[in-house]
N, C-alpha and C positions, 0 to 999 in steps of 0.2 A: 430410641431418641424420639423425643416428643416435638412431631411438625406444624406447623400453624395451622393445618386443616383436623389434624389430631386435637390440638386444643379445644376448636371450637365443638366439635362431635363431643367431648368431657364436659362440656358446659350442661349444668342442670336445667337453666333457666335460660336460653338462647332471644329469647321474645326481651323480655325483660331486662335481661343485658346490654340488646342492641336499642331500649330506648334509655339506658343509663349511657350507653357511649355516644348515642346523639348528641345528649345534653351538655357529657363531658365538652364534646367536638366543641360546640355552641360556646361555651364556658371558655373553651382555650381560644377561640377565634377561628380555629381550624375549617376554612368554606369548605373547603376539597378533600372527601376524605376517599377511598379505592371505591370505585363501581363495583356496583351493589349488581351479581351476576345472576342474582336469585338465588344463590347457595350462600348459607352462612361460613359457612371455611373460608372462601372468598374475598366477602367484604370484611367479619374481622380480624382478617390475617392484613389485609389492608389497610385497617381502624389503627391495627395493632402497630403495624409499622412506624404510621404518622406519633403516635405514642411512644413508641420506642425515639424518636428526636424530639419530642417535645416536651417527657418527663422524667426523660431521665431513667436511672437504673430501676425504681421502683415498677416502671413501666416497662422496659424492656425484660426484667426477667422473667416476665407472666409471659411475654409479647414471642420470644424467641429460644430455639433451645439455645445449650448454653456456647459453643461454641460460636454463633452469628451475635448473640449479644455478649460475649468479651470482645469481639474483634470491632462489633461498633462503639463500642466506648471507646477502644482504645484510639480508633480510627477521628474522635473527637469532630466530625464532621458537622457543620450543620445542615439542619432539614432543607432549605433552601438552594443550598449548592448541589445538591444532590436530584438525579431521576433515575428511576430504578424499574422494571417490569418484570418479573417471575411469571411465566404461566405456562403450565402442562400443554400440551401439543394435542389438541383434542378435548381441553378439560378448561378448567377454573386461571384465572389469576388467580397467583398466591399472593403476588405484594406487585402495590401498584402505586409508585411515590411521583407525586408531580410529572406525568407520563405527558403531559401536554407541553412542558416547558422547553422551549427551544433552547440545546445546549451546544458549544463544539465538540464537538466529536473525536477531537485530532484523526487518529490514521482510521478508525471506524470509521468512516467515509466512503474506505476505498472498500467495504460490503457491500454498498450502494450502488459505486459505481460498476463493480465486476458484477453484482447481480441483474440489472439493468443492463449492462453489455449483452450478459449472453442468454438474457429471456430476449431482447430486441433484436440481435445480429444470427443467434444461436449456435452454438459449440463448435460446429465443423466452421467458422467463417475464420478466414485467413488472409495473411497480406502479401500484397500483393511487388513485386520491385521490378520494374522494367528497365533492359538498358537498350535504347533504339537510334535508329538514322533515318534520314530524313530520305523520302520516299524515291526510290530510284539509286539511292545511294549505292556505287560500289566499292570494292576493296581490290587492289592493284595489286601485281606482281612481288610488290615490297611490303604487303601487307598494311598499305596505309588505308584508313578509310575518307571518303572523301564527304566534308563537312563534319558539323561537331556531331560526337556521342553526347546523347543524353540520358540523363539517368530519371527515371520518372519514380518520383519518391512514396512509396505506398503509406507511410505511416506505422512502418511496423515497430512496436515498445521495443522488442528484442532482439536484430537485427544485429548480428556477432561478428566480431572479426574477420573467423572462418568461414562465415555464409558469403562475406563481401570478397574475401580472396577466392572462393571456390564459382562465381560469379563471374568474376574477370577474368578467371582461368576457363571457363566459360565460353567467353567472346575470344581468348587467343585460341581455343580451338576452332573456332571457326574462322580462323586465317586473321584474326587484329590485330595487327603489332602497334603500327604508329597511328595516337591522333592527333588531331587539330588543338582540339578542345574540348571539353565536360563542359555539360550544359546541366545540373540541376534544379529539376523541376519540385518543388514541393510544395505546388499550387491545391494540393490536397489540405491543406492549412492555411488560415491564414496566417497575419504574424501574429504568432502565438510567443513568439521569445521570450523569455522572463529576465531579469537582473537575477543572477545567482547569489549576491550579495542581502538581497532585498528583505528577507525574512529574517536571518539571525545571523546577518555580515560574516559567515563561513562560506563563501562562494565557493571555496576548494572542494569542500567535500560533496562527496557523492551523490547524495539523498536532495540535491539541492539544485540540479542537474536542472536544464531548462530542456522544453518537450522541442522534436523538432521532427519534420515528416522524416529527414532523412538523416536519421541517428542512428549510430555504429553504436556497439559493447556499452550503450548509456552515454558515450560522447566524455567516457574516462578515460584516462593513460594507465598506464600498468606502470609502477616503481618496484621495478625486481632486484632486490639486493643476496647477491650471492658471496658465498663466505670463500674468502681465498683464507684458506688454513693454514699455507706455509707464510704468508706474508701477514698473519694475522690481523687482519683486516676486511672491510667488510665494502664491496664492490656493487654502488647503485646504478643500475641499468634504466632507461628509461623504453620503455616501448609504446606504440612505435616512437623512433624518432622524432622529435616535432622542432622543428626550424622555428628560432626564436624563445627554446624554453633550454634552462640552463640548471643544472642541480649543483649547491653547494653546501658547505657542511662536512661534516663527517658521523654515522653511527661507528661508536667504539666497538672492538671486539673483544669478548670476555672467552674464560675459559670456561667456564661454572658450566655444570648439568645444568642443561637444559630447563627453565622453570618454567616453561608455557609460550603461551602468543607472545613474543617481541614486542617490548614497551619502547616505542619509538617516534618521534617526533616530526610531522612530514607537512608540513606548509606551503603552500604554494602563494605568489603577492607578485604584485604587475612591479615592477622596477623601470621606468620607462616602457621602452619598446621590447623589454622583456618581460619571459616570466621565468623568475625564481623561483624554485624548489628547497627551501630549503629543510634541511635531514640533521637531526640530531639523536643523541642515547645511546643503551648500552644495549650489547645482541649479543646471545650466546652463541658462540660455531657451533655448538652440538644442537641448535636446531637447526642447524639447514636453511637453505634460503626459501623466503619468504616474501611476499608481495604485498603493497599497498597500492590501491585506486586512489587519485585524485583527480578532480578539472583543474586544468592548465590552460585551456582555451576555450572557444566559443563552439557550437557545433557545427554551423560552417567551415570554420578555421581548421579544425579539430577532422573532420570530413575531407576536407580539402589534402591535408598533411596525410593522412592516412590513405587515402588513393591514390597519391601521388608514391606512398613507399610500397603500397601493393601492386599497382601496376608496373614502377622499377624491378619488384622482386621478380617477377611472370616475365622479364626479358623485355616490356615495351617501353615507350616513349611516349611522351607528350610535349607537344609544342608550345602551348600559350597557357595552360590555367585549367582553374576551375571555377566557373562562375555561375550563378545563378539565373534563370530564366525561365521559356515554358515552350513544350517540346510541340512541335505542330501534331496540329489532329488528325493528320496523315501519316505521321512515321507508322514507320517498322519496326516491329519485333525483332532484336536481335538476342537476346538471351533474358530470361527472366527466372528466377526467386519465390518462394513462396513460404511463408513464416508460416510454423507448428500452429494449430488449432487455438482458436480461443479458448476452450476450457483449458487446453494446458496453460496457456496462457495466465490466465486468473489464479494456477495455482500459485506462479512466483509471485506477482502482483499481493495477494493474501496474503499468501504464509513467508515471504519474507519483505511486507509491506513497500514492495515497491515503490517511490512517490511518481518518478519520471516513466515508468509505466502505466501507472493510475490515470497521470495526466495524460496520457498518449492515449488512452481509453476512453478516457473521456473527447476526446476530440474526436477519436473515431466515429464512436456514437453519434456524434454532432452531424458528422459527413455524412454520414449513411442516411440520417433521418432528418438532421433539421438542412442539409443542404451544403455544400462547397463555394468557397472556403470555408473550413470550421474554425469556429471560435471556443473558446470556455463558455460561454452564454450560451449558445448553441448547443454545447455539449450538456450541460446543467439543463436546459427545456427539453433535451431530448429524453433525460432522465427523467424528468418528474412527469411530460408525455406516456415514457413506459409504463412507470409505475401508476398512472392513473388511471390505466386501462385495466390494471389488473385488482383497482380498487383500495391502493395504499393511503391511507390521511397522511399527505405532506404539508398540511400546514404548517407555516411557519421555518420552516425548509428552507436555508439557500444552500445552496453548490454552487461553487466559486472557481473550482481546479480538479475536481473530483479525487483528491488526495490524502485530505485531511490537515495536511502542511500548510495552513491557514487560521485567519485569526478572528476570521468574518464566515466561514462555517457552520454548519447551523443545521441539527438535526433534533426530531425529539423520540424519546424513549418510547412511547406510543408508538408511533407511526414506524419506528425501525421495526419494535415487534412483529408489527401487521405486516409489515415487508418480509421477516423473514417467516412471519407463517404462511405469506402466497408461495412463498421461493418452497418452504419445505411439502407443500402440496401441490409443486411443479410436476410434470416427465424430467423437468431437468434439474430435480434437486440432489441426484447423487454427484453432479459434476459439479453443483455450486458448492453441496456439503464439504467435497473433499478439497476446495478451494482452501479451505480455514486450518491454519494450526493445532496440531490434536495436543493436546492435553499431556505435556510433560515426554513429549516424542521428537518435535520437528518443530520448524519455525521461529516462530515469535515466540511460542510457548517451550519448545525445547527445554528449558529451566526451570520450568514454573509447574506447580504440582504434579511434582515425580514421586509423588507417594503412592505405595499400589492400590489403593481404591481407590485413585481419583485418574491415573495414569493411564490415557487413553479413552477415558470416556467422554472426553469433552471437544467440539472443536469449536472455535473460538478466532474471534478478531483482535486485537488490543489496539489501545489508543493511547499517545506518548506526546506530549507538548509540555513547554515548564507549568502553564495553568489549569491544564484539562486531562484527564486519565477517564479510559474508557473501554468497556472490555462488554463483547458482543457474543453471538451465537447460540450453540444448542448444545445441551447436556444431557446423557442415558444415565440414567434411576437403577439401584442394582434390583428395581422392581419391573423392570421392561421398558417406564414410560420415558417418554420424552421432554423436558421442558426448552422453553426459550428464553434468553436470557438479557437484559440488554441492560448497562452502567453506566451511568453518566454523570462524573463531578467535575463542576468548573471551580477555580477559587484560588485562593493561594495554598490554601491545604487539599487542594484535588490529588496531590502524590496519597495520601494517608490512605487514601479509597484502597489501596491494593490488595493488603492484608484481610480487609472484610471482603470483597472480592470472591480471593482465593478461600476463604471458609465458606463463601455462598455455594461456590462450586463444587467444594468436597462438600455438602452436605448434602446440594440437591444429587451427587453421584452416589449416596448411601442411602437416596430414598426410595 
């Protein structure tokens, strides 16, 4: 296979070439052509590229081997929608297309912000959940405590059902049956709340989740529908319980083998003072029951409902509520929590593009470095603060929610690069590396070049919004070397980018 560092070494006349492709440059209008690295493979493998968008086939088939230039015709992109950076890890740019132009990013973001977490906070840093009384407090005969329990909210993205019920179980072993009242505190944020509607009026679903210090399993319901086989019918479960939300509908039951995941219909909409769920389609009994996450409420609301059926299940009581407030700065420690490591952290975040984790990351950042209450502002200067330290060109740059689920986002091809060649000549580049989706194994990528040369060499970000596709990372050469990779098309045909994409990546993993 013939590479564009290969081309240029075949050239007879290299001198004489590169003042016939200035002139061309001059001639098309082209200001900006690849920085010139002092190696000719370099700048015109970079000439070459802006030529491969500007003239077409006649130019792209000299420009690329054959498989990057079928995939960019077919891809029919224009030069302009497009930023693109190819460069070996220790070596040259290969291709360097408008690297300066600030583009969105969609979920490529959340590279930024997990890498910038954990060069800032670094890998061992964990969260923290406090449940305390107010100083002097004691606990009676009947196990009541006297004044409210408060829960001091750390901020942790992953904060699980089981973490929260093994918590409370917790405090009744240390003699708590009855309280007053829940005080949460999640003065570690400020209000950071979002409209889950806001972005693409799907508030139901998952990915859409607003960030909250003190958020349970992502501040989701569990819809478990289990298959009663003698009544042929199909039994929705809601967990936990939530006062005020109501399921109606019916999923049909079929007989048929089993064809895969359950094609099913599951909506959630305020009705009043309620919320509907509703459940429609067809389920086959022979898979078995199966689960769907929606929001159904607010993360307060949602908080509230949910401690309220954990601590009924542990045998206690509560008298008035659950409300919001801020724990004096003399309580006591009565049982606390501490969330898995931030690098494991980053892995879910990554590789299964978390958004309400990302944002919960980002806010952390914000606390730790820009100050409490954290904001998104705060968390975005705390980011471009790291990254400036370590020497990254963020011009042009905003971070807005550090998620990517945004439409005011704004990153460039450039500057990711240089970020992720600080990150890969970190001490902490194996725990950021193994943050990313490998290449046709796991994640986001799971689906996506499963063919055996390309299958596992690659890890990798992806970027998914209706206008913007975007795909990041580092790829192994079946030559030993490394490159860095970073893709950026906005437009109405920013979908098309995939397919040239996935042949950049099987190439650069055959080099």
């Amino acid at each position: 296979m013939m590479t564009l560092s290969a081309f240029s070494e075949h050239s007879s006349a290299p001198r004489r070439r590169a003042g016939l492709f200035r002139r061309l440059a001059q001639h098309a209008g082209l200001k900006s052509l690849a920085r010139v690295s002092g190696r000719p493979a370099s700048a015109l493998a970079g000439f070459l590229f802006v030529c491969l968008a500007s003239y077409g086939a006649a130019a792209s088939a000299q420009a690329l081997p054959p498989e990057l230039d079928q995939a960019w015709r077919a891809a029919r992109l224009q030069q302009g929608d497009v930023s693109l950076v190819v460069q070996e890890i220790g070596g040259p740019r290969l291709v360097e297309l408008n690297p300066a132009t600030p583009r969105n990013p969609a979920s490529v973001m959340k590279m930024v912000t997990t890498w910038a977490a954990l060069s800032g906070l670094g890998p061992e840093y964990r969260w923290r959940t406090e449940l305390l009384a107010e100083r002097g407090a004691r606990i009676d005969g009947q196990g009541s405590l006297r004044g409210p329990l408060y829960i001091k909210a750390g901020g942790d993205p992953h904060l699980t059902q089981e973490e929260l019920w093994f918590l409370l179980r917790e405090l009744r072993l240390r003699g708590v049956k009855n309280l007053s009242e829940v005080v949460v505190d999640r003065s570690v944020f400020g209000q950071v709340g979002i409209d889950p509607n806001a972005f693409d009026d799907a508030g139901d679903r998952p990915y859409n989740a607003s960030p909250d210090a003190m958020m349970v399993g992502l501040g989701a319901a569990r819809l478990l529908f289990v298959p009663d086989t003698v009544g042929r019918k199909w039994i929705p479960v809601l967990d936990p319980p939530l006062p005020g939300v109501r399921i109606q509908g019916e999923v049909k039951y079929s007989d048929a083998v089993c064809p895969g995941s359950p094609a099913v219909s599951v909506q959630a909409r305020q009705a009043g003072a309620e919320t509907l769920v509703d459940v429609a389609g067809t389920a086959a009994g022979s898979c078995g029951e199966f689960t769907v996450y929606r929001l159904v409420q607010s993360q307060p609301a949602y908080f509230s409902a949910l401690f309220r059926q954990l601590w009924r299940d542990l045998g206690g009581t509560l008298a008035r509520g659950v409300r919001e407030g801020r724990a004096p700065g003399n309580a006591q420690v009565l049982a606390w929590t501490e969330s898995e490591t931030l690098a494991d952290t980053i892995r879910q975040i990554n590789k299964q593009s978390n958004n309400v984790m990302a944002r919960t990351l980002l806010l952390t950042l914000g606390a730790e470095k820009a100050g409490r209450p954290a904001t998104p502002a705060g968390g975005g200067q705390a980011v471009l603060a790291v990254l400036a330290e370590q020497g990254v060109d963020t011009r042009g740059w905003q971070i807005d929610n550090g998620s990517g689920l945004s439409r005011n986002g704004r990153l460039t091809a450039g500057g990711l690069a240089g970020m992720l060649e600080a990150a890969w000549r970190s001490p902490l580049m194996p725990e950021y590396v193994s943050s990313l989706a490998i290449s046709g194994v796991d994640g986001t990528m799971r689906r996506r070049l499963r063919q055996d040369e390309v299958r596992g060499m690659a890890h990798l970000k992806t970027g998914t919004l209706r206008d913007a596709r975007a795909l990041a990372g580092y790829v192994l050469g079946a030559s030993g070397k490394r490159y860095i990779v970073v893709s950026l098309a906005n437009g109405e045909r920013a979908t098309a980018i995939r397919s040239f994409d996935d042949a950049l990546i099987s190439w650069l993993a055959a080099r």
